[in-house]
N, CA, C and O atoms as a MOPAC input file, in Angstrom:
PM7 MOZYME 1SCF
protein

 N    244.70200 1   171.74400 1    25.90300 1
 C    244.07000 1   170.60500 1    25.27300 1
 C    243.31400 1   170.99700 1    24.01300 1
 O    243.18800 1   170.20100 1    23.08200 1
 N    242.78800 1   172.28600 1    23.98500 1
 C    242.00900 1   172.80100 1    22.97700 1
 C    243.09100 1   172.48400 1    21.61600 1
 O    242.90600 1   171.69900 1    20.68600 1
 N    244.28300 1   173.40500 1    21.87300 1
 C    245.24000 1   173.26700 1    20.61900 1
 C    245.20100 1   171.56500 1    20.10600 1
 O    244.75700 1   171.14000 1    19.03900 1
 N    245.80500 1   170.78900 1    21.21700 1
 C    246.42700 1   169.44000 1    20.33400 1
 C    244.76900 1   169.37600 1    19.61400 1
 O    244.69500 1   169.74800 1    18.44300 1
 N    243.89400 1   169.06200 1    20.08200 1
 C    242.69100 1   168.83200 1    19.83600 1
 C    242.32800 1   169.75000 1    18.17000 1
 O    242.04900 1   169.33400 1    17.04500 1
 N    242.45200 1   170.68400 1    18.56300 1
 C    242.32100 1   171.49600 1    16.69300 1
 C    243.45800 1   171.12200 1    15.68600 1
 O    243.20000 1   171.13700 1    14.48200 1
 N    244.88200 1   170.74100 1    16.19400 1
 C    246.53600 1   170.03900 1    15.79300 1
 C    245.31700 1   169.07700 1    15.23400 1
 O    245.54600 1   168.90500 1    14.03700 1
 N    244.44000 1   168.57100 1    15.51400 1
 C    244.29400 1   166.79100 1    15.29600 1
 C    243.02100 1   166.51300 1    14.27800 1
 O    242.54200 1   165.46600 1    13.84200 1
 N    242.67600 1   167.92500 1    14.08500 1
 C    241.50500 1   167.81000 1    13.23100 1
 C    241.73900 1   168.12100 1    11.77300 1
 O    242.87200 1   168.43500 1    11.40700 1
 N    240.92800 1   168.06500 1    11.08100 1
 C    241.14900 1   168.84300 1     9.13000 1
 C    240.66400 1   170.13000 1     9.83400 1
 O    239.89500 1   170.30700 1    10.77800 1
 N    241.35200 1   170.93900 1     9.07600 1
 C    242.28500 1   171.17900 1     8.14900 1
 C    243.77700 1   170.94900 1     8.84600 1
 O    244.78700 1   170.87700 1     8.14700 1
 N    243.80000 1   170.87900 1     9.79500 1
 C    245.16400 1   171.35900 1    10.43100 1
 C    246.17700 1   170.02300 1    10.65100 1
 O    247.33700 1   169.89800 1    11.04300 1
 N    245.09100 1   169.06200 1    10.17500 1
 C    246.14900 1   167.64400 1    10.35800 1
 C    247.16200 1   167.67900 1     9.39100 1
 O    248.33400 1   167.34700 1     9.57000 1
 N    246.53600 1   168.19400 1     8.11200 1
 C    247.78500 1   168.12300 1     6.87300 1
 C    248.39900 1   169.09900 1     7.31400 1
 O    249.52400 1   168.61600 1     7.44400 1
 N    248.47300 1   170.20300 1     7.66200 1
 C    250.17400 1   170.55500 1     7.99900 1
 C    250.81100 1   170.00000 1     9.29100 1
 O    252.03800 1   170.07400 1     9.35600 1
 N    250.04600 1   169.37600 1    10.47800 1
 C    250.72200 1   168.61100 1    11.32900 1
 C    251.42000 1   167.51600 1    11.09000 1
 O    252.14100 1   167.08000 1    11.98700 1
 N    251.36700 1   167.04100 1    10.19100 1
 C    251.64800 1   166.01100 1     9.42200 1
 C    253.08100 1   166.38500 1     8.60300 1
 O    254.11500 1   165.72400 1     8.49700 1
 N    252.82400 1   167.32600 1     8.22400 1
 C    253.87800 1   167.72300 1     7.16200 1
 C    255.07300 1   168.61300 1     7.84100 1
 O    256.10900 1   168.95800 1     7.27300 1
 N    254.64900 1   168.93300 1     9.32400 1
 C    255.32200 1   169.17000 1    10.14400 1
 C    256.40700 1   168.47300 1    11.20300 1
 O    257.43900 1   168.82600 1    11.77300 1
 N    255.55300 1   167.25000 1    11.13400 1
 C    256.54200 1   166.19500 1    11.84800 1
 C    257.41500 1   166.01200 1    11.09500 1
 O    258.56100 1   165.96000 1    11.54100 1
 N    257.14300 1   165.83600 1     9.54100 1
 C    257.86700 1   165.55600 1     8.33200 1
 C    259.15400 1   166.18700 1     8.64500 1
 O    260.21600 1   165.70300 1     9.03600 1
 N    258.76700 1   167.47500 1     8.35600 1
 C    260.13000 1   168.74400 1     8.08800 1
 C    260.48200 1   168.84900 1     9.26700 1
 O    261.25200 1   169.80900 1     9.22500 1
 N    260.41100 1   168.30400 1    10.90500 1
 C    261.06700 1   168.55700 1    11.96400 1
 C    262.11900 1   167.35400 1    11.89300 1
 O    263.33300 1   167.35500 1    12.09600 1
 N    261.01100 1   166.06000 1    11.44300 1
 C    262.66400 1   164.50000 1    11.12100 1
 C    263.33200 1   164.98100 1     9.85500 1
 O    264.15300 1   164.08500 1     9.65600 1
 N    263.45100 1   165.73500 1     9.01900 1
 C    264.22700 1   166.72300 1     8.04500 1
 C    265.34000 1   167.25500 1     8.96100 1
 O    266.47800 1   166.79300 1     8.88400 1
 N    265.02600 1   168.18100 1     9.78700 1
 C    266.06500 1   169.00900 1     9.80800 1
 C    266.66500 1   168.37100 1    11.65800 1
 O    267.30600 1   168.84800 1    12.59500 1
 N    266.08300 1   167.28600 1    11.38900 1
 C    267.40500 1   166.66600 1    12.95800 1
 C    269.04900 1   166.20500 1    11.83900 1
 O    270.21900 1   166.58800 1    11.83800 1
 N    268.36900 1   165.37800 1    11.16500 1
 C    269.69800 1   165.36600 1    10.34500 1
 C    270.75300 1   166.53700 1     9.99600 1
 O    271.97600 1   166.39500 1    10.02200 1
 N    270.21500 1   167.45500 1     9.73800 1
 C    271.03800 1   168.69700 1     9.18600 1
 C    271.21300 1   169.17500 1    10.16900 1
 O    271.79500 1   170.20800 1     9.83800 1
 N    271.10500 1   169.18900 1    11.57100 1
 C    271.55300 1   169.66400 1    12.70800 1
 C    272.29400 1   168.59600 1    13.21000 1
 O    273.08100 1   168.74600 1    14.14400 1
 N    272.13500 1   167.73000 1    12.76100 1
 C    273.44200 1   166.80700 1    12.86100 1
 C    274.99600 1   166.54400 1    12.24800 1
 O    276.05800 1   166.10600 1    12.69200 1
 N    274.42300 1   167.14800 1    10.77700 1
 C    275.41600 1   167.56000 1     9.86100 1
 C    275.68600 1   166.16100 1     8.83600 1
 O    276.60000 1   165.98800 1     8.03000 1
 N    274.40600 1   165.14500 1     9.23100 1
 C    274.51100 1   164.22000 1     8.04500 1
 C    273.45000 1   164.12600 1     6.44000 1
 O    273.27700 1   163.14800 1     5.71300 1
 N    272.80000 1   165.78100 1     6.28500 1
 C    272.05800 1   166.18300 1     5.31300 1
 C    272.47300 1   167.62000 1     5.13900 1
 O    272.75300 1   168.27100 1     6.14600 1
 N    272.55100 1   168.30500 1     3.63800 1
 C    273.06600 1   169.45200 1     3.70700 1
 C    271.73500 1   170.43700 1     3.50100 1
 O    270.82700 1   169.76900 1     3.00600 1
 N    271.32000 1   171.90000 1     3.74200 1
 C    270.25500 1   171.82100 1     3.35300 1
 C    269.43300 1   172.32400 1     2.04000 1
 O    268.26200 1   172.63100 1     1.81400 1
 N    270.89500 1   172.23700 1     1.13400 1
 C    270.11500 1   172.19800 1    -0.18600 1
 C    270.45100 1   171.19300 1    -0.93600 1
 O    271.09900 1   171.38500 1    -1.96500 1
 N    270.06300 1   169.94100 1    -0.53900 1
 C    270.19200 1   168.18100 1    -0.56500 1
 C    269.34800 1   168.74600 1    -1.79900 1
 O    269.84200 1   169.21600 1    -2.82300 1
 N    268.11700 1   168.62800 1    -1.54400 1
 C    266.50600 1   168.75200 1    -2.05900 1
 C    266.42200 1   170.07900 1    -3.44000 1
 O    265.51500 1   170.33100 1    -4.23300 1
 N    267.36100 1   170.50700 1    -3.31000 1
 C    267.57500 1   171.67300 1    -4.77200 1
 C    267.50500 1   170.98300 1    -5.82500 1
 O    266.51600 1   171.15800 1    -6.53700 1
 N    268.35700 1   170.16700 1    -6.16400 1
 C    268.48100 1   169.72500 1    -7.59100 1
 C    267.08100 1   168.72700 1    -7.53700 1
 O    266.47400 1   168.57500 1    -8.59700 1
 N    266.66700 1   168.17400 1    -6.52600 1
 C    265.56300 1   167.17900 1    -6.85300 1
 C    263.94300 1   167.74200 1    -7.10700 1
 O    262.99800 1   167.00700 1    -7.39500 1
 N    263.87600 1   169.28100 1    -6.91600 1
 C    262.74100 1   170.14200 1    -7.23400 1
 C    263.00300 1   171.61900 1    -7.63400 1
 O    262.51100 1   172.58500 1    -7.05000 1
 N    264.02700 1   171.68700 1    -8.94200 1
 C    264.24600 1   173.21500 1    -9.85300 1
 C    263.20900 1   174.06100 1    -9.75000 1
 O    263.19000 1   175.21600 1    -9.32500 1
 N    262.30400 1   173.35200 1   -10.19900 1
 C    261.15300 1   174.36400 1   -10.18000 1
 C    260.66000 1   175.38400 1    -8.99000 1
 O    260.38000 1   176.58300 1    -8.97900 1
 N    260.68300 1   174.38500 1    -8.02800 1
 C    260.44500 1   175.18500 1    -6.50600 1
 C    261.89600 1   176.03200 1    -5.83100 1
 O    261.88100 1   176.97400 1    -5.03800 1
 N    263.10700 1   175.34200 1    -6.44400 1
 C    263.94800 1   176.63200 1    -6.28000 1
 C    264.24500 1   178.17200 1    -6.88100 1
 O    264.85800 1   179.19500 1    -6.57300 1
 N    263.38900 1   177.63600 1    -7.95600 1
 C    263.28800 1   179.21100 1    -8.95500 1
 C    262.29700 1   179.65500 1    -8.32400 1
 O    262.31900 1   180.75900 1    -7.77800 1
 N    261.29100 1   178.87100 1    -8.30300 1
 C    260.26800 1   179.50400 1    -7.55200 1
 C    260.09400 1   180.73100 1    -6.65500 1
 O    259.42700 1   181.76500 1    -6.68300 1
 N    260.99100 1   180.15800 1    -5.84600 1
 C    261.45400 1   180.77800 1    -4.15200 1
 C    262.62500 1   181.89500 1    -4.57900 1
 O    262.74000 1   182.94900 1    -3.95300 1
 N    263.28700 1   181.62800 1    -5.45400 1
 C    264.14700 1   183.06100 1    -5.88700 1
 C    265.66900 1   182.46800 1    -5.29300 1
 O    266.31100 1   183.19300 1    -4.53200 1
 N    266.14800 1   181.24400 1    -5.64800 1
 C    267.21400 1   180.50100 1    -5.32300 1
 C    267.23400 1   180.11700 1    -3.49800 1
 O    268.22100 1   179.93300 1    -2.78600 1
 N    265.92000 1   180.09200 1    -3.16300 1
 C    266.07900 1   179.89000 1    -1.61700 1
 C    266.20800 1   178.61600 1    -1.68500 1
 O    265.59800 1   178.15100 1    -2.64800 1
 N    266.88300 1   177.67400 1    -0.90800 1
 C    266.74900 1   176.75300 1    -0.05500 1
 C    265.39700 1   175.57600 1    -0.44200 1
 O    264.51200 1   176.42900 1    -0.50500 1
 N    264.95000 1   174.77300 1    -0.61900 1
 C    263.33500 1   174.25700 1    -1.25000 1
 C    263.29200 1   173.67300 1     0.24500 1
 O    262.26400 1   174.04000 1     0.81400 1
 N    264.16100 1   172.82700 1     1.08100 1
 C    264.20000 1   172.51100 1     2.16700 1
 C    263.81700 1   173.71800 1     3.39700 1
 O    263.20200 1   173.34400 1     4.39500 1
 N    264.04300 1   174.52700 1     3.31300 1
 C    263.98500 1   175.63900 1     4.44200 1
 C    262.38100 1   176.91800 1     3.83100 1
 O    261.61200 1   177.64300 1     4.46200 1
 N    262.51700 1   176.66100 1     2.65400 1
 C    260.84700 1   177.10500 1     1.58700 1
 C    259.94100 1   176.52900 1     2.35300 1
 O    259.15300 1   177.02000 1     3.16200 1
 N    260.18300 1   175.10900 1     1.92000 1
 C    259.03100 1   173.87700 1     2.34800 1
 C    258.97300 1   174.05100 1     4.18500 1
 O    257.85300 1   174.40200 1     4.55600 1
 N    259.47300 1   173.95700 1     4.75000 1
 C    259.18800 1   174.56400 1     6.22100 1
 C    258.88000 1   175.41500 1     6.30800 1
 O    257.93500 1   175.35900 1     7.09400 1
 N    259.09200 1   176.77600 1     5.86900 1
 C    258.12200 1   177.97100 1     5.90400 1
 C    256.65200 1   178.06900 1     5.18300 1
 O    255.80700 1   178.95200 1     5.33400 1
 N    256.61000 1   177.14700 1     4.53100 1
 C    255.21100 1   177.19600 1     4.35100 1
 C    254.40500 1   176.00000 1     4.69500 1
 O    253.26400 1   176.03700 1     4.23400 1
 N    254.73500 1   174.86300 1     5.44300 1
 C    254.25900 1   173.95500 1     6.52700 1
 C    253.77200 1   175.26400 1     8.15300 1
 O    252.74900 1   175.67400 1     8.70300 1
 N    255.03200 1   175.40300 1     8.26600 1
 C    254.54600 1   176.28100 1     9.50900 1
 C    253.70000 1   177.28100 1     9.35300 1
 O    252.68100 1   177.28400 1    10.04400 1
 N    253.91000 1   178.19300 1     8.54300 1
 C    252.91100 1   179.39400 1     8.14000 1
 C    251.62900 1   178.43100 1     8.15800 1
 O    250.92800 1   178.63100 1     9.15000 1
 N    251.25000 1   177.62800 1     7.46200 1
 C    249.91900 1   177.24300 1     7.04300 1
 C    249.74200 1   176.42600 1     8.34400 1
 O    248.63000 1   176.62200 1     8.83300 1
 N    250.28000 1   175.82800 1     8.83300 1
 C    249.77700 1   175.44500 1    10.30600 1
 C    249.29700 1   176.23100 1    11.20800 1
 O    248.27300 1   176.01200 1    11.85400 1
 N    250.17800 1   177.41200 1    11.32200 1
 C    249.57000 1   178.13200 1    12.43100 1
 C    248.55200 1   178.81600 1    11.84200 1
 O    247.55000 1   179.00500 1    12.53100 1
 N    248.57600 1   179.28400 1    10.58900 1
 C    247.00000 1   179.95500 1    10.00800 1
 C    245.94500 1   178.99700 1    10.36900 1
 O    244.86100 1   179.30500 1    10.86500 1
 N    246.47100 1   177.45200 1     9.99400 1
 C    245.43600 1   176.66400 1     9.79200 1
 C    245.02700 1   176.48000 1    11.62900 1
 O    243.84400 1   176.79300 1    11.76300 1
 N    245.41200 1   176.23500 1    12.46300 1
 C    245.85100 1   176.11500 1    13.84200 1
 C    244.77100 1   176.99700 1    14.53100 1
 O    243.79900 1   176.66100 1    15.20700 1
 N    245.43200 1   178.77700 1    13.99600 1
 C    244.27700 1   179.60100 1    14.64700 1
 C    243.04500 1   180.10100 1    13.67900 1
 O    242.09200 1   180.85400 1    13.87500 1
 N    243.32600 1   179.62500 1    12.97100 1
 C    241.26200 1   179.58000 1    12.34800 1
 C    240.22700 1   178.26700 1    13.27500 1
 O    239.10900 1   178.39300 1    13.77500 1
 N    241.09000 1   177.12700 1    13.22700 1
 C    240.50400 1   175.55600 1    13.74900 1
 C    239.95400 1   176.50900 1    15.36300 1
 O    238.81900 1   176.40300 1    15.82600 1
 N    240.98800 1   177.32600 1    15.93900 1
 C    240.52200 1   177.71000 1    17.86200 1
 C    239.47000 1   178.55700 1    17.06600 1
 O    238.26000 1   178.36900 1    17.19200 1
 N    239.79500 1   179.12400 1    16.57000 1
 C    238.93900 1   180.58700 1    16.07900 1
 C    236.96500 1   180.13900 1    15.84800 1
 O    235.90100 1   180.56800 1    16.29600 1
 N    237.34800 1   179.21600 1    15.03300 1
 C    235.70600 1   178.78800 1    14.60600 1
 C    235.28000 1   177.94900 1    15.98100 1
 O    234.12100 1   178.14200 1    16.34900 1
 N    236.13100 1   176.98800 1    16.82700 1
 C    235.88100 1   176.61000 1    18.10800 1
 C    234.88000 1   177.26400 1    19.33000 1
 O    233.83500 1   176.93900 1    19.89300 1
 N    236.06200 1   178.62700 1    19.39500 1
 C    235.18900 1   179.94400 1    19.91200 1
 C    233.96000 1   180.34600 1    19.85600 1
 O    233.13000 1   180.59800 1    20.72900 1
 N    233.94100 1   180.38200 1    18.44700 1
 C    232.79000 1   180.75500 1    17.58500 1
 C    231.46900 1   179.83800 1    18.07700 1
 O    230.30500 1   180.16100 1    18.31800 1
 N    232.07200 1   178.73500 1    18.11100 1
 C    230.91700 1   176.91800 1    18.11900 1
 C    230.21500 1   177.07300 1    16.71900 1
 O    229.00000 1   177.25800 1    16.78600 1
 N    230.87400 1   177.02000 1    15.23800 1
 C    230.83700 1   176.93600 1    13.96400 1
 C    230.69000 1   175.26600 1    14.01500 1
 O    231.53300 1   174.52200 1    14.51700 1
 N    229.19100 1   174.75400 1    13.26400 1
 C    228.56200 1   173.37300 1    13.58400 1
 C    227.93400 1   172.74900 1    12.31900 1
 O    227.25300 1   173.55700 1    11.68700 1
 N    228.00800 1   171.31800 1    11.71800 1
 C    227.65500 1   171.54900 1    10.88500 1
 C    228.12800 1   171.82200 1     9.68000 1
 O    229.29900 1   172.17800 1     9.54800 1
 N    227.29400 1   171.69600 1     8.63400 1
 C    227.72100 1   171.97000 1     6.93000 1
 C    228.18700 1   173.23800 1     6.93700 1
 O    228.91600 1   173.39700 1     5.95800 1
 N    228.07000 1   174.50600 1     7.79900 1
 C    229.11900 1   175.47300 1     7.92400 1
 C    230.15800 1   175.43100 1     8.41800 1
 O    231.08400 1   176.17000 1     8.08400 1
 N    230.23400 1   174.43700 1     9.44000 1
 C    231.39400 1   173.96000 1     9.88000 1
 C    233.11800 1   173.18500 1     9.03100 1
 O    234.34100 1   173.20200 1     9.17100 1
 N    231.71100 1   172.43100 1     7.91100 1
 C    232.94600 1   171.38600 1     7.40100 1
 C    233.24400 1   172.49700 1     5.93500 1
 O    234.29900 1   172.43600 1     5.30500 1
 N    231.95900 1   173.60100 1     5.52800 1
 C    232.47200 1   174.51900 1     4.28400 1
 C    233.75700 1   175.34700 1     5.33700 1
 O    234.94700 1   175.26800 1     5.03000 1
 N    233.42700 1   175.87500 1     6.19200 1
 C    234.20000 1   176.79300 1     7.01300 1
 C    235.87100 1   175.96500 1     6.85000 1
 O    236.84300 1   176.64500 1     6.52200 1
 N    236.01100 1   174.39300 1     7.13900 1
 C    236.90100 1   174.18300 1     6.45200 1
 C    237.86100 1   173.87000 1     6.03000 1
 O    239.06100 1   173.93800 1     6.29300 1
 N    236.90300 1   173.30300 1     4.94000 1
 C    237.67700 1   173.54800 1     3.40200 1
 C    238.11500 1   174.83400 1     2.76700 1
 O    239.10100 1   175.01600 1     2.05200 1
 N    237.37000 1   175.53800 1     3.08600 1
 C    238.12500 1   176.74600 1     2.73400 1
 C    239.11500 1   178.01800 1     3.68500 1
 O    239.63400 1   179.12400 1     3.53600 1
 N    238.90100 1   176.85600 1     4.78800 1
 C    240.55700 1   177.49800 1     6.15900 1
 C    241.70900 1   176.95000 1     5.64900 1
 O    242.80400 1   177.50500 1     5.73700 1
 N    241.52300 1   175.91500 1     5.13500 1
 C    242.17200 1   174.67900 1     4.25300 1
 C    242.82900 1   175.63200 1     2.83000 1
 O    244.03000 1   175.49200 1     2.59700 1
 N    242.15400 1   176.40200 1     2.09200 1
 C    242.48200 1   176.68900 1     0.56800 1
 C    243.24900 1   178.24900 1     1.68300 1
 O    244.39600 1   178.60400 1     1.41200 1
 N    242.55700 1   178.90400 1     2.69900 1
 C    243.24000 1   180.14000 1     3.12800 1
 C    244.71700 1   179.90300 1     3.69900 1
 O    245.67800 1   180.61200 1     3.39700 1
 N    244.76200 1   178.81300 1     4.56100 1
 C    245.96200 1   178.94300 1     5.04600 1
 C    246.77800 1   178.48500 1     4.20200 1
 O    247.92200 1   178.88900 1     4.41200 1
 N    246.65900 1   177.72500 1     3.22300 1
 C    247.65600 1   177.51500 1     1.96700 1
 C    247.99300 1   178.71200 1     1.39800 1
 O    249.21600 1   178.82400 1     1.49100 1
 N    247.53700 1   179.61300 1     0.88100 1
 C    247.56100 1   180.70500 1     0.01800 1
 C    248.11200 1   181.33400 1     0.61700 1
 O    249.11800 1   181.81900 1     0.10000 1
 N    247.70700 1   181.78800 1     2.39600 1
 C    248.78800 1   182.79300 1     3.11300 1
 C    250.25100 1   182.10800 1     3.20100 1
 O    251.30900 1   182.70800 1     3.01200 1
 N    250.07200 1   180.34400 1     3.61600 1
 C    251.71500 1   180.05000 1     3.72800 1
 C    252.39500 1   180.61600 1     2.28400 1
 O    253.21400 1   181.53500 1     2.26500 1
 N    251.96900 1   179.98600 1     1.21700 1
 C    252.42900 1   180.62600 1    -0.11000 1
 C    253.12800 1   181.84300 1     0.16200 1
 O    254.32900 1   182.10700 1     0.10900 1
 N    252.06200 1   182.57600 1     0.48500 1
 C    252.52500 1   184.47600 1     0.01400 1
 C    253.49200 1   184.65500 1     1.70500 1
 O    253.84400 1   185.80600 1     1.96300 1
 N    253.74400 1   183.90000 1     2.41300 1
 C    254.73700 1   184.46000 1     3.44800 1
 C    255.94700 1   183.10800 1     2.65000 1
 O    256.67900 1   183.63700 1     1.81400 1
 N    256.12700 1   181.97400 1     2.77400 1
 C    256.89400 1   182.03500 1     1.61100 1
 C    257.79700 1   182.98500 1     0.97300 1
 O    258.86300 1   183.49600 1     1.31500 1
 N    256.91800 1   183.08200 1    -0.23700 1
 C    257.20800 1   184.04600 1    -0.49800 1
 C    258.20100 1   185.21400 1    -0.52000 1
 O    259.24500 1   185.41200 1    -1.14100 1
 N    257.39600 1   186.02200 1     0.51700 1
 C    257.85200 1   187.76100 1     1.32000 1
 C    259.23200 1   187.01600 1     2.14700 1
 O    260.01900 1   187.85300 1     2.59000 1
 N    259.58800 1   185.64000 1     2.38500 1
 C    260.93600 1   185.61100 1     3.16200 1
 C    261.84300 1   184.81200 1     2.12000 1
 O    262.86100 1   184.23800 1     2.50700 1
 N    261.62800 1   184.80300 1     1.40900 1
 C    262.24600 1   183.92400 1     0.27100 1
 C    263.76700 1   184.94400 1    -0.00200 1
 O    264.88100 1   184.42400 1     0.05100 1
 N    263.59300 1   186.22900 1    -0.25000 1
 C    264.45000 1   187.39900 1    -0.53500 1
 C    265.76800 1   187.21500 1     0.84200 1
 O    266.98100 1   187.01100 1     0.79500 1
 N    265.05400 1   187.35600 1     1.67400 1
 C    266.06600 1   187.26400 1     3.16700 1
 C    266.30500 1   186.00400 1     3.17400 1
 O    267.45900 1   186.07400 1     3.59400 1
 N    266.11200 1   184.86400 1     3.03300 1
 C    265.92800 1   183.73200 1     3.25700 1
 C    267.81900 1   183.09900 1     2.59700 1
 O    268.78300 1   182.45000 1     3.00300 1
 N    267.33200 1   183.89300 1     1.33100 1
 C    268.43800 1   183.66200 1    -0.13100 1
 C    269.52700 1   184.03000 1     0.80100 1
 O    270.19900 1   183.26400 1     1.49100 1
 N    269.60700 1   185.42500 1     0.71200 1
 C    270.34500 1   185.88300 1     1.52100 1
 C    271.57500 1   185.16500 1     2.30000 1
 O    272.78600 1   185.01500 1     2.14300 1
 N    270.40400 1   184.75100 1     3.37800 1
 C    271.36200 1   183.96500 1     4.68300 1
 C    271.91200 1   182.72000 1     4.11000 1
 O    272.61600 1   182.03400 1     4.85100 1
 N    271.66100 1   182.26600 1     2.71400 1
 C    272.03300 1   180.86500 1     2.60200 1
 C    272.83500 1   180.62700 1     1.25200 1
 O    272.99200 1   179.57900 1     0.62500 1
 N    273.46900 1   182.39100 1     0.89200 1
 C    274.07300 1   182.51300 1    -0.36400 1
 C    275.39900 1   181.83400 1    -0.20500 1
 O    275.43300 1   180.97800 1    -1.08900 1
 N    276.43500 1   181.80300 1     0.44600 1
 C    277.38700 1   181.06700 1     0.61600 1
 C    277.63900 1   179.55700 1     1.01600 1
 O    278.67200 1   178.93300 1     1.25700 1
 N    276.10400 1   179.15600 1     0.99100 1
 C    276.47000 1   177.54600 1     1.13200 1
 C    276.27500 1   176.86600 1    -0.47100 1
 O    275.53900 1   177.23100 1    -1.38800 1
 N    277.26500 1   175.71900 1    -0.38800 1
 C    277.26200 1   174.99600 1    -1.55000 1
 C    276.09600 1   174.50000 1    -1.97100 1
 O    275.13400 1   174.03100 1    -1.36200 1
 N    276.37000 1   174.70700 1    -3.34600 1
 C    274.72500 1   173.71800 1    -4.12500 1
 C    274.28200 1   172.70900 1    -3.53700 1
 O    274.41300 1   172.29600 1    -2.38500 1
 N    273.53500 1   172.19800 1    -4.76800 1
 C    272.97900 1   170.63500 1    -4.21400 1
 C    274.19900 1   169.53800 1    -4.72200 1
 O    274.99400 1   169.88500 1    -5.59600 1
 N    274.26600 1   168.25100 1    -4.11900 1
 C    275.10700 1   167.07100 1    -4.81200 1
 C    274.66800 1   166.80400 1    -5.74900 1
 O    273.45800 1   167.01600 1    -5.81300 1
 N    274.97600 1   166.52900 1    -6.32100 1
 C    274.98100 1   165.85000 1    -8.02100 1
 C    274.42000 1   164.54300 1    -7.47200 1
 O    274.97400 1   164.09400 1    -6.46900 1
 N    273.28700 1   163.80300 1    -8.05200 1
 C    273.10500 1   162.68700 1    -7.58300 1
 C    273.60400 1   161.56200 1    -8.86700 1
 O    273.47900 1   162.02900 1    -9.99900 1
 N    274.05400 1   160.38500 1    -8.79200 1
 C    273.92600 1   159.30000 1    -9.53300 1
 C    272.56900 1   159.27000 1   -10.52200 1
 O    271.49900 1   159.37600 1    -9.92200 1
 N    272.53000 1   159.17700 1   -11.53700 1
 C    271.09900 1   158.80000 1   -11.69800 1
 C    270.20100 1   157.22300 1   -11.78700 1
 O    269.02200 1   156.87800 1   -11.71200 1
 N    271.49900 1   156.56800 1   -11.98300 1
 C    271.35600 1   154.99000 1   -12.31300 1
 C    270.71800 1   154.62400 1   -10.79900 1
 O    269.69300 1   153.94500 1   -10.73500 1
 N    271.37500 1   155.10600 1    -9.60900 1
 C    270.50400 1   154.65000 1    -7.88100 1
 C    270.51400 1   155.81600 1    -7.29800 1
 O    270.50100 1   155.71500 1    -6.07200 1
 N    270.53600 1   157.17900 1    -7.80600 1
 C    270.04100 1   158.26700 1    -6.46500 1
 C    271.04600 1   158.48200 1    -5.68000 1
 O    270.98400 1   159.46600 1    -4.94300 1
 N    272.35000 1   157.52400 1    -5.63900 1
 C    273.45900 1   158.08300 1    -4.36300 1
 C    274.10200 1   159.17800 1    -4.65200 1
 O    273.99000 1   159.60900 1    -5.80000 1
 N    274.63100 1   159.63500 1    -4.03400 1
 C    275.30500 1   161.37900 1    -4.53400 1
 C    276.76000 1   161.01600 1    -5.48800 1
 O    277.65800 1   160.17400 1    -5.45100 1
 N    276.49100 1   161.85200 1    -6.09100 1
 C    277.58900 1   161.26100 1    -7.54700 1
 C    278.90800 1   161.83600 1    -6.79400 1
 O    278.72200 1   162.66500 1    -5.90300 1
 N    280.09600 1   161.47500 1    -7.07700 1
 C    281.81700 1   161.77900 1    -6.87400 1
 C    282.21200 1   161.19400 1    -7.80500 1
 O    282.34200 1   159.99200 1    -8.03500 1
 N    282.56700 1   162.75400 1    -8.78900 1
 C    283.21400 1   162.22400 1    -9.95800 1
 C    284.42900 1   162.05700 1   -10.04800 1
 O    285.05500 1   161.84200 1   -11.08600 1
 N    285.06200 1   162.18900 1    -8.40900 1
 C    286.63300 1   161.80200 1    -8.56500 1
 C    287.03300 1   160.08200 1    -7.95000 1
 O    288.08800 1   159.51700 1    -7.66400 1
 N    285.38100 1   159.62000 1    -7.94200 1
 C    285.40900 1   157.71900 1    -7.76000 1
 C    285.37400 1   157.08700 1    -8.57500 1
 O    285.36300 1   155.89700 1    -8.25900 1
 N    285.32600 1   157.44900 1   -10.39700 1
 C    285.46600 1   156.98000 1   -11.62100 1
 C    286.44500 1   157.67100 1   -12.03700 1
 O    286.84400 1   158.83200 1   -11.93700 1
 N    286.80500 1   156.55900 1   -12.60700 1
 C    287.83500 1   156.61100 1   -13.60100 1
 C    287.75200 1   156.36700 1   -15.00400 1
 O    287.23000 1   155.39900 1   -15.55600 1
 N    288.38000 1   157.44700 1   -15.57500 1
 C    288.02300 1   157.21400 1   -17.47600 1
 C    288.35200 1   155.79300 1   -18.01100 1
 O    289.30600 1   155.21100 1   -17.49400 1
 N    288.00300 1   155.48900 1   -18.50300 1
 C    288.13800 1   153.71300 1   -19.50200 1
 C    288.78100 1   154.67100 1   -20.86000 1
 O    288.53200 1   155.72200 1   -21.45100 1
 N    289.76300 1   153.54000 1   -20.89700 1
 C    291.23100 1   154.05200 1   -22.10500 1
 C    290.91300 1   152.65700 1   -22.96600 1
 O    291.58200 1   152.38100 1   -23.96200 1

């Protein structure tokens, strides 16, 4: 009860949150009706970022990393009985730590990460006029 109970508090709600997110993410792709570098072309930046990893399988490694940092600091100061304006500085800044560690593990798996996911196809080309995935063999040239 302790866990859901720290799951339910700040800091640790925003990655619980962002966790449910990326778990209804990847039922689809275990379904095989999302590919999982859908999300590449729609954030370049975060695929260079990551060193051509995945931004879909990035973005879950650093939801989870920062959850469970964020997760066992929330039991950790519990333990402690951290009360109070040290309590809520304590944190905001479990909050800025477990971000920074998800970052840097990120990161350190980004290399292996590439790796395992070098032989799957890019992202779809999307439409830009509505966002649906472009097939440029469903137009036809105008003569």
């Amino acid at each position: 009860m302790e866990v859901i109970g720290a799951a339910a508090r700040f800091p640790t709600v925003i990655f619980t949150s962002a966790l449910v997110v990326a778990l209804c993410f990847w039922f689809p792709v275990l379904l095989g009706r999302v590919g999982v570098r859908d999300f590449d072309a729609d954030a370049p930046a975060l695929a260079r970022a990551f060193g051509g990893a995945p931004v879909a399988v990035a973005a879950s490694v650093v939801t989870v990393s920062g959850w469970l940092v964020s997760l066992a600091g929330m039991l950790v100061m519990e333990w402690i009985g951290v009360t109070g304006f040290g309590a809520a500085l304590a944190r905001v800044m479990l909050l800025a730590l477990s971000t920074l560690a998800a970052w840097a593990v990120a990161h350190a798996l980004a290399g292996p990460v590439t790796k395992l996911f070098r032989h799957q196809p890019g992202p779809r080309q999307r439409d830009l006029a509505n966002g649906t995935p472009f097939d440029p063999g469903s137009r036809r040239a105008r003569r």
